[in-house]
C-alpha positions as CSV (number, residue, x, y, z in Angstrom):
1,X,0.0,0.0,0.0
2,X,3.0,2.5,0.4
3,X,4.0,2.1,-3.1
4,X,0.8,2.4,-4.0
5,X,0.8,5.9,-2.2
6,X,4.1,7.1,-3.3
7,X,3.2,6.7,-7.2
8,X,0.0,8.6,-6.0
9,X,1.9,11.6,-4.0
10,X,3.9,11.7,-7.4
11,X,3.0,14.2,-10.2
12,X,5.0,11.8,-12.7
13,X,2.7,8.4,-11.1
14,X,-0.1,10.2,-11.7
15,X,0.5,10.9,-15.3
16,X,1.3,7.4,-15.5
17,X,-2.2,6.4,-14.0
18,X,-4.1,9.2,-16.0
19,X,-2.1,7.5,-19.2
20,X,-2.5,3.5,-18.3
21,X,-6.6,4.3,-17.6
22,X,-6.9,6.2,-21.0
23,X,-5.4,3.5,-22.9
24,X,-7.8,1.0,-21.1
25,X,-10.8,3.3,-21.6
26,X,-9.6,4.1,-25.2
27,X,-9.3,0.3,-25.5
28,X,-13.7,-0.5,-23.7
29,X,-14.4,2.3,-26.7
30,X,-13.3,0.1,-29.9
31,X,-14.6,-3.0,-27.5
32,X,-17.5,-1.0,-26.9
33,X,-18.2,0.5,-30.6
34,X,-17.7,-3.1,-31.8
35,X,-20.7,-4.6,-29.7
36,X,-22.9,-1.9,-31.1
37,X,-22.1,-1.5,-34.8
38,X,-24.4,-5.0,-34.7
39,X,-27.3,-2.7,-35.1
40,X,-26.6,-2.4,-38.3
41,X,-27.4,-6.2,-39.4
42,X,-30.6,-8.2,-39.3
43,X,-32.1,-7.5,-35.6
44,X,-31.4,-11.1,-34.3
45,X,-27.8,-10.1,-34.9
46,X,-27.4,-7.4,-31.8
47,X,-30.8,-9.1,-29.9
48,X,-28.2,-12.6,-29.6
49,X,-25.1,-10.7,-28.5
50,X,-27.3,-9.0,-26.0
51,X,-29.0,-11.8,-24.8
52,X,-25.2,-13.7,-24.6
53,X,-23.8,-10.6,-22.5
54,X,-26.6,-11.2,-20.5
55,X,-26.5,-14.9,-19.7
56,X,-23.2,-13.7,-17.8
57,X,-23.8,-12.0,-15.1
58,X,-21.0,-12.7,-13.4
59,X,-18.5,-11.4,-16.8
60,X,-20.5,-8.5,-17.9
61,X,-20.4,-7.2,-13.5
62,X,-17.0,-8.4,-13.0
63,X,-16.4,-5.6,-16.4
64,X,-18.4,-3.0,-15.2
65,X,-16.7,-3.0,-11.9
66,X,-13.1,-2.4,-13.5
67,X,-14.7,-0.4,-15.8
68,X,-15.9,1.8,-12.8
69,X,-12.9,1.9,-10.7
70,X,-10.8,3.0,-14.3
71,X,-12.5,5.5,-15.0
72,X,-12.6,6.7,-11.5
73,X,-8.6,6.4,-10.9
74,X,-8.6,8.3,-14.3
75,X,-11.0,11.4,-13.2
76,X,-9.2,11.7,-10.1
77,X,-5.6,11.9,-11.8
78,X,-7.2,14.4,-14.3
79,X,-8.6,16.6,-11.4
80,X,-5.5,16.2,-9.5
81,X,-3.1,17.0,-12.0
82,X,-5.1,20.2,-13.5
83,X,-5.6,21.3,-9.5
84,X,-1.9,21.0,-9.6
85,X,-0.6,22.7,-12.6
86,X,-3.0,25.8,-11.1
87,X,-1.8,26.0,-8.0
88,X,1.9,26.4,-9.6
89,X,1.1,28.9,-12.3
90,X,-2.2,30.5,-11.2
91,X,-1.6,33.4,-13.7
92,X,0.1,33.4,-17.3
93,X,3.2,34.0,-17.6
94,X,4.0,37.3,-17.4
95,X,0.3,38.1,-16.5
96,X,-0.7,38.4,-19.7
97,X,-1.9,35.4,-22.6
98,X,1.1,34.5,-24.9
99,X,0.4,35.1,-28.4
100,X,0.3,31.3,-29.3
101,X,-2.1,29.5,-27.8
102,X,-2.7,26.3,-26.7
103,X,-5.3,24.1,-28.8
104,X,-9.1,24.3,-28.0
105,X,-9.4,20.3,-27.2
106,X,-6.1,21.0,-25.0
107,X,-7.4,23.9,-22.7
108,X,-10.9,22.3,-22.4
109,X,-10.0,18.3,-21.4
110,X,-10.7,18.8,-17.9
111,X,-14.4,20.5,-18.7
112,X,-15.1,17.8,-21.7
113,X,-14.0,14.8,-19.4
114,X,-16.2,16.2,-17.1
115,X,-19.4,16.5,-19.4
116,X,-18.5,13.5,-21.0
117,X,-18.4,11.8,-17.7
118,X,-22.4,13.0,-17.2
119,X,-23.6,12.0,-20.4
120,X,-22.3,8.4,-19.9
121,X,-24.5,8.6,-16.7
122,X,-27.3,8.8,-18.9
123,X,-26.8,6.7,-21.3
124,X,-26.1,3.9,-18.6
125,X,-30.0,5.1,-17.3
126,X,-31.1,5.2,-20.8
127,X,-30.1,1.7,-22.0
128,X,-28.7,-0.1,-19.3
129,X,-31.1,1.0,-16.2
130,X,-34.0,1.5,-18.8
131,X,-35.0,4.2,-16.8
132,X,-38.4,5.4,-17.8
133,X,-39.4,8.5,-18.4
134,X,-35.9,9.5,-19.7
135,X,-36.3,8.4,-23.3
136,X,-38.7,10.3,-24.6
137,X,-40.7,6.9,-25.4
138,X,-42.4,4.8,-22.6
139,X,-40.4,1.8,-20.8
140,X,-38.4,-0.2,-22.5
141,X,-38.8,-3.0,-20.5
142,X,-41.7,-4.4,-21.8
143,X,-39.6,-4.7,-25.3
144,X,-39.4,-8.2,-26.3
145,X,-38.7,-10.7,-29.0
146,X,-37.8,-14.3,-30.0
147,X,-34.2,-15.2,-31.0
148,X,-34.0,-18.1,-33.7
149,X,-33.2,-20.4,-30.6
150,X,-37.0,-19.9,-29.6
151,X,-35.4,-18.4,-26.1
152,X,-37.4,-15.2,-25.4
153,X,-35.2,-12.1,-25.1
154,X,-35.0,-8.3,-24.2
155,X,-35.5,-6.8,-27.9
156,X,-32.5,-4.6,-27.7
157,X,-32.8,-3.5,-31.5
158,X,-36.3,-1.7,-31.2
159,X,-35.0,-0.4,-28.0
160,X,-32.1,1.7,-29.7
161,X,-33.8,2.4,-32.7
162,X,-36.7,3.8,-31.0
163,X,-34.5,5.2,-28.5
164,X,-32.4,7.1,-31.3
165,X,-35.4,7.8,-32.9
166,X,-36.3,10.8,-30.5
167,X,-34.8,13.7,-31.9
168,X,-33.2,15.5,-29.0
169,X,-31.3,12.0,-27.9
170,X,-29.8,11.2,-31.0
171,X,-28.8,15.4,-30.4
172,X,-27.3,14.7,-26.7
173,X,-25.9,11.6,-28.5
174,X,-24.2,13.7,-31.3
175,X,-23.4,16.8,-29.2
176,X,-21.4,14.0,-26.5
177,X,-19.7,12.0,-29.4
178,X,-18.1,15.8,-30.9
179,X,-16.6,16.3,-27.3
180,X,-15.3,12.7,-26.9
181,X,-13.6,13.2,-30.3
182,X,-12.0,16.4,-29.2
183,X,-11.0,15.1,-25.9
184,X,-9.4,12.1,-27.6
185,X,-7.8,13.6,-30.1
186,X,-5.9,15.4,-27.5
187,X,-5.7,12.9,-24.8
188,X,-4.2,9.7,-26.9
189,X,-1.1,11.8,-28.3
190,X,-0.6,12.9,-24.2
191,X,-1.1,9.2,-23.1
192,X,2.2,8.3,-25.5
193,X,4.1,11.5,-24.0
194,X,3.4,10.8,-20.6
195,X,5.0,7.3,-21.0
196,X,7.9,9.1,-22.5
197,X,7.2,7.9,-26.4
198,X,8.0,11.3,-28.0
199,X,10.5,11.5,-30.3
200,X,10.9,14.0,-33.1
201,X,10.7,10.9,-35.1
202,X,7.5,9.7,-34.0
203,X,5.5,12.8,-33.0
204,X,4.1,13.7,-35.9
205,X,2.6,9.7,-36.4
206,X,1.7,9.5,-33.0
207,X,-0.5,13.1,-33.4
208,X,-1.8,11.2,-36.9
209,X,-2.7,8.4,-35.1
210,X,-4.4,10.1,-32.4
211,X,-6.6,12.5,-34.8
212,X,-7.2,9.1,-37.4
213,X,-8.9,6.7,-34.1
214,X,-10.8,10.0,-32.9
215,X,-12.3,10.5,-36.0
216,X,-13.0,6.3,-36.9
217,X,-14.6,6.4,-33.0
218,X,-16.7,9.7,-33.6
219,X,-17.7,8.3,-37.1
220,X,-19.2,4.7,-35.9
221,X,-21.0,6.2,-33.0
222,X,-22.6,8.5,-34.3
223,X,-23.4,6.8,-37.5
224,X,-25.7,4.8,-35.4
225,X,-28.5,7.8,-34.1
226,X,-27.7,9.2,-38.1
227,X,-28.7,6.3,-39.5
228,X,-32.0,5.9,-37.2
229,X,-32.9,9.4,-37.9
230,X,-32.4,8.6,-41.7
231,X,-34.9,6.0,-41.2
232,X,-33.3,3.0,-40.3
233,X,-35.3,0.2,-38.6
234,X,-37.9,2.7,-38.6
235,X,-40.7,-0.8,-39.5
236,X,-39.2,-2.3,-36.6
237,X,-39.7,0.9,-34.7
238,X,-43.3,1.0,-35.7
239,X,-44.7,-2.5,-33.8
240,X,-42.0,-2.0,-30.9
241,X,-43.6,1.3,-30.4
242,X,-47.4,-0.5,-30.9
243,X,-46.2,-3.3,-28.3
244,X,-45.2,-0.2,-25.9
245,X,-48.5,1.3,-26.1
246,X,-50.2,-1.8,-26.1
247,X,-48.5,-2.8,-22.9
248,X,-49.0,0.4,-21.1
249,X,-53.1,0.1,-22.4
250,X,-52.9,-3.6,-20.6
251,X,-51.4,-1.7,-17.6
252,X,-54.3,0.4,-17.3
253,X,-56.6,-2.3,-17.9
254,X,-55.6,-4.3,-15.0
255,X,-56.2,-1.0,-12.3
């Protein structure tokens, strides 16, 4: 546990921390992205994964934990770090703004980490919880279907094109998806740096690599709420949607 403090008491064991947990984070994100881009196929495709991820409680927990204390350790070295570099230069230089700038997603990581940090709040509500009232639909619990294997599953197809299919979500979606972009785009070539991989040989690929993966990541997730809006799954959306209402009717029946 001491060494454990020491790295933590250190500036330079903190940017190692803040570096390790981005790679891992950056890593869920393809993982993540992955999973989701089923959506795109027939709607047993996505419906099966689901209902697999599912069937494994104690995996898809056991992931979520990690996940949780990651991307805690990562906030807290972020916070830590940027409390840090205040408190040693509270002011500019010379009290005054030098001419040249840092870059917008450099100067705003802490405050897009931040937001980015609420909106995966609610999208865990939105289609993990299946909070109601939060969609802008009715509850998607009562969305079900029938995999090929005759097993009877959560119909997690309907449930995101429905769910994408409300205007202002697919917005929070898009609006969430710009700022992860700019805070990766940023934050990769700084997790290389802080474990000391600059060179002037391999700066200038590690900066393309970082704006090429922030783009591919912006581009698959948010090709998902596009697509919905554009009328994808929109038949499916129609007798998900009838199933809802029918269910809340029954509900209303039985008071």
């Amino acid at each position: 546990m001491d060494l454990v403090g020491r790295i933590w008491r250190s500036s330079l064991g903190r940017k190692y921390i803040m570096a390790g947990t981005g790679a891992l984070l950056f890593g869920f994100l393809i993982a993540h992205l992955a999973g989701n881009l089923q959506v795109f196929g027939p709607p047993d495709l996505i419906n099966t994964y689901a209902y697999f991820l599912k069937s494994k409680p104690g995996l898809v927990w056991g992931a979520r934990l990690g996940l949780l204390a990651i991307v805690g350790l990562h906030v807290m070295s972020a916070i830590s770090l940027s409390a840090q570099n205040r408190a040693a230069r509270p002011v500019p230089y010379g009290g005054v703004k030098t001419p040249y700038a840092a870059p917008l997603n450099s100067r705003t990581m802490l405050l897009s980490g931040v937001t980015i940090m609420a909106f995966v709040i609610y999208h865990l509500l939105h289609f993990t919880a299946l909070a109601n009232g939060i969609n802008g639909v009715g509850d998607f619990r009562h969305l079900e279907t029938t995999l090929p294997t005759g097993v009877k599953a959560h119909d997690v197809y309907a449930m995101m094109v429905l769910g994408f299919g409300v205007w202002w979500v697919s917005l929070a979606y898009l609006i969430a998806q710009a700022l992860l972009f700019m805070h990766l785009s940023h934050g990769l070539a700084s997790m290389f740096q802080s474990l000391g991989l600059r060179s002037h040989t391999w700066w200038p690929r590690v900066q393309l690599f970082a704006k090429v993966a922030s783009i591919a990541l912006f581009v698959g997730y948010a090709s998902i709420p596009v697509a919905v809006m554009a009328g994808m799954g929109s038949d499916h959306a129609k007798k998900a949607q009838h199933s809802l209402q029918h269910a809340v009717d029954g509900g209303k029946g039985g008071h």
